[in-house]
C-alpha positions in Angstrom: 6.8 6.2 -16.7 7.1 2.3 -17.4 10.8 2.8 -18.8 11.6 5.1 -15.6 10.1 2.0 -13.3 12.2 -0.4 -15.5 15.5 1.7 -15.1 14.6 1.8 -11.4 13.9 -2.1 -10.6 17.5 -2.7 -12.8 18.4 -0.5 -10.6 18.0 -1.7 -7.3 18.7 -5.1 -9.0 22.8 -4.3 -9.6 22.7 -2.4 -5.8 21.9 -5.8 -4.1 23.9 -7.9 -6.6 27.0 -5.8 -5.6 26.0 -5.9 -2.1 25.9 -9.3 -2.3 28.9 -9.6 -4.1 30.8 -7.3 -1.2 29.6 -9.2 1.7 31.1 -12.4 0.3 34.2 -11.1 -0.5 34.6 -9.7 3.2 33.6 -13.2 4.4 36.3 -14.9 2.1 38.8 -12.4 3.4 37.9 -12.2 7.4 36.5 -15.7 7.9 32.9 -16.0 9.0 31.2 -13.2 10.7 30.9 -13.7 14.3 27.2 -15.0 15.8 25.5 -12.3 18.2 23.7 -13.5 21.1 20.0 -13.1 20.6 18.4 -10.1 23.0 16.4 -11.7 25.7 13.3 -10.9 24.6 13.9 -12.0 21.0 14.8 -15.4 21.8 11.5 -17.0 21.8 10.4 -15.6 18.2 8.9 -17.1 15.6 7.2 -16.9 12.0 3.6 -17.4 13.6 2.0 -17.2 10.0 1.4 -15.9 6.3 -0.8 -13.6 4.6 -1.9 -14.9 1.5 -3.8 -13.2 -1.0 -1.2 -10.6 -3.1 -0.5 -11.7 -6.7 2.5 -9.1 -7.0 5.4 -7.8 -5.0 4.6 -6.4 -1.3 5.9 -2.5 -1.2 4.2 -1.7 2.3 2.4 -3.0 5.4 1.6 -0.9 8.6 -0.4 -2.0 11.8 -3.4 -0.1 12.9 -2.7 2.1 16.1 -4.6 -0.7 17.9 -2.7 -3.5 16.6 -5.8 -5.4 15.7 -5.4 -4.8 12.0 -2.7 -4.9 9.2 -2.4 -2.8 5.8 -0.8 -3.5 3.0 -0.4 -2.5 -0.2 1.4 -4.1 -3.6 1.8 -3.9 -7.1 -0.8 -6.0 -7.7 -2.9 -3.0 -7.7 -4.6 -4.0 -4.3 -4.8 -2.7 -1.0 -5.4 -5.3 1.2 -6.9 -4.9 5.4 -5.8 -8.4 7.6 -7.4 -9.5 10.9 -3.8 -9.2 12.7 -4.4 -12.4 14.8 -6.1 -14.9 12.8 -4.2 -13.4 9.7 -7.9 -13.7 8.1 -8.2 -10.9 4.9 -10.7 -9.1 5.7 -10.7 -6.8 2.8 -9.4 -5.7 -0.6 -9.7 -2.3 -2.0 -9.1 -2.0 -6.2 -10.1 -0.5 -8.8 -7.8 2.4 -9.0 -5.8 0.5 -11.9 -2.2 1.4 -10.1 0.2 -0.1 -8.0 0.4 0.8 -4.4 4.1 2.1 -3.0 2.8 2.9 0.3 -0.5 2.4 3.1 -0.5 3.7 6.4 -2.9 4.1 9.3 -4.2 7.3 10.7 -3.2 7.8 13.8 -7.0 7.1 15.7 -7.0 3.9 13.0 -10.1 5.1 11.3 -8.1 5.9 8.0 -5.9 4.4 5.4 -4.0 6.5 3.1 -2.4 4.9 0.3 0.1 6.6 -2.2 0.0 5.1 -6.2 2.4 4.6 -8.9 0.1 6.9 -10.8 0.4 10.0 -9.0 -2.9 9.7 -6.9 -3.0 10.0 -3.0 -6.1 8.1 -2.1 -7.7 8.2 1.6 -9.7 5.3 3.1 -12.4 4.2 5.6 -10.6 2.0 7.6 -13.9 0.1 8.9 -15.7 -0.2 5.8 -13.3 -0.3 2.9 -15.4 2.8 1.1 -13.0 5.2 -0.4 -13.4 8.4 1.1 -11.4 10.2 -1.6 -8.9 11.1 -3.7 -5.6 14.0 -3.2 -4.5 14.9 -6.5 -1.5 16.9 -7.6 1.5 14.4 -8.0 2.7 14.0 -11.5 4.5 11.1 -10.7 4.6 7.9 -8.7 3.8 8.5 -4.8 6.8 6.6 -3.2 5.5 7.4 0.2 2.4 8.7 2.4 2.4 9.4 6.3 -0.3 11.0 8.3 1.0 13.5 10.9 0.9 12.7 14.8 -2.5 14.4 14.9 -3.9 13.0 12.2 -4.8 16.5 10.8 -2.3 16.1 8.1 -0.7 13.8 5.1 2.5 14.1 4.1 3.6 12.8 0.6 6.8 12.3 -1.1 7.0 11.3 -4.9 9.5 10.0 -7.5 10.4 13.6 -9.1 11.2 14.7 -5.7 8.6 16.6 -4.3 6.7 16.8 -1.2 3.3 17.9 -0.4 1.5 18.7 2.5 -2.0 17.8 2.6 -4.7 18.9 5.3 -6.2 15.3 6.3 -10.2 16.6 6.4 -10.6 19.0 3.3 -8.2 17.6 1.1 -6.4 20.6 0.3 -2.7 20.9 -0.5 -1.1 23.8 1.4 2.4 23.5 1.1 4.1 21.6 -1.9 7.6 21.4 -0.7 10.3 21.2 -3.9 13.8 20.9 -2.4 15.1 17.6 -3.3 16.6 17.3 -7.0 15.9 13.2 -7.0 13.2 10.3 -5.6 12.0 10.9 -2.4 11.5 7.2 -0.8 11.0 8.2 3.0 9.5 10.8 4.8 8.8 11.3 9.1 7.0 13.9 11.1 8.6 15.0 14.6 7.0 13.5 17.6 5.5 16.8 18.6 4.7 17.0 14.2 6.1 20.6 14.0 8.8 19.4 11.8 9.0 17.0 8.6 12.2 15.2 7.9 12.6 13.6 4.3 15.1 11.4 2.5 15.9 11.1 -1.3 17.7 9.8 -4.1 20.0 13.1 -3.9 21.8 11.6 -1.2 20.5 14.6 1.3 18.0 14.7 4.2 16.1 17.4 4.8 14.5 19.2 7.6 11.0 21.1 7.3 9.3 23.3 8.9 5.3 21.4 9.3 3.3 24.2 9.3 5.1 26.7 6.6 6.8 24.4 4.2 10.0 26.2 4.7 13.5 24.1 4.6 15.2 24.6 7.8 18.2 22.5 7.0 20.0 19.9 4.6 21.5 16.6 5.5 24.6 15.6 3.7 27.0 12.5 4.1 25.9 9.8 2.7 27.6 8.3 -0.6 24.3 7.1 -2.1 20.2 7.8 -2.5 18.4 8.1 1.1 15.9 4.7 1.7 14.8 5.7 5.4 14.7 8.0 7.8 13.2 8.5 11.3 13.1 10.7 14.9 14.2 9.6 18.0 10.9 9.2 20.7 12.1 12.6 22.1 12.3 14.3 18.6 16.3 15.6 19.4 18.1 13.0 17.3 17.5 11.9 13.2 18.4 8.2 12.1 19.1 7.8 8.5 20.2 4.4 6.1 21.2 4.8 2.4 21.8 2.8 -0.7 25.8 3.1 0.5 24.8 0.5 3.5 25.5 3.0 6.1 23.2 4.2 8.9 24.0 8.1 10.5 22.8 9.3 13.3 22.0 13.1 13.4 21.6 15.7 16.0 22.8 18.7 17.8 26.5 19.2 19.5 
């Protein structure tokens, strides 16, 4: 697993090198890229402040549905819970022994599920810190977790490309969904939560069906591995960005 994490950070390393690499060449080429007016309401922001307390690299931070608290999780091994004001930490949750890829919120902010480098799926008390349990049955690293709009469901995506669908309450798996061929980074439930959408290192998107597991549909256009993916407020159109630098937009005729 370490040599697979290895080959991935080198990885991602050579992508933004070449990236880089590309961007100055177009600048050479076309002259400076032109300055964009800032949108209104953008204009008067700011960094207001820092969260200090991670020793390692940052993989994810969510606010709580409230906006009163922040999440995050890092490869420090830490999960850590911030007063979203003061920036005060408020509390750390270890002793797992793994890196944390992801942390969200429930959607009533009472949980915190975190996904781990080693496989585990581990659901917190938001208030209290207490770990309220553990959803096993990845055999590899948990790139990303997301509770559905409900909250009655967690949706988990891993680095050997399957997906599983957990009910939220009695920790039980019932669907493990095993389409994608590659790393599965992002993952997004419908606004109305009947349908899953996921992206991966295959360089496909993929459409769910929520409740049975079942693949509706495949994705496919994009020239590299899948980073994000997300539905439109009114759950008709898909957003996607890749590896390649390209965002699509997805949707009926």
């Amino acid at each position: 697993m370490k040599k697979r994490r290895l080959l991935f950070t080198l990885y991602l390393l050579l992508w933004y090198l070449a990236g880089s690499c590309k961007s100055a060449a177009t600048h050479t080429s076309q002259g400076a890229a032109p300055s964009l007016e800032p949108l209104p309401e953008a204009e008067g922001f700011r960094e207001l402040g820092a969260l200090t307390g991670h020793t390692g690299a940052v993989y994810s931070v969510a606010y709580s549905p409230d906006g009163r608290r922040i999440v995050s999780g890092s490869y420090d091994e830490t999960i850590k819970i911030w007063d979203a004001r003061s920036g005060r930490q408020l509390r750390s949750l270890s002793g797992y022994h793994s890196e944390v890829y992801s942390a969200a919120y429930s959607p009533d902010g009472r949980r915190i599920v975190s996904g781990m480098v080693n496989g585990d799926i581990k659901v917190w008390d938001a208030d209290s810190g207490r770990e309220l349990g553990t959803l096993p049955g990845h055999t590899d690293y948990v790139n990303i977790v997301v509770y559905s709009p409900d909250g009655t469901r967690i949706v988990s995506g891993a680095h050997n490309g399957v997906i599983k669908i957990w009910d939220a309450d009695q920790a039980r798996e019932p669907a493990s969904l095993t389409g994608h061929r590659d790393a599965v980074f992002s993952l997004a439930y419908s606004p109305d939560g009947k349908r899953i959408i996921s992206g991966a290192f295959d360089k496909t998107i993929k459409i769910w069906d929520a409740a049975t597991g079942q693949e509706l549909k495949t994705l496919s256009g994009h020239k590299d591995g899948i980073t994000a993916v997300a539905y439109s407020p009114d759950g008709r159109r898909i957003i996607s960005g890749s590896f390649d630098g390209s965002i699509k937009i997805w949707g009926p005729d």
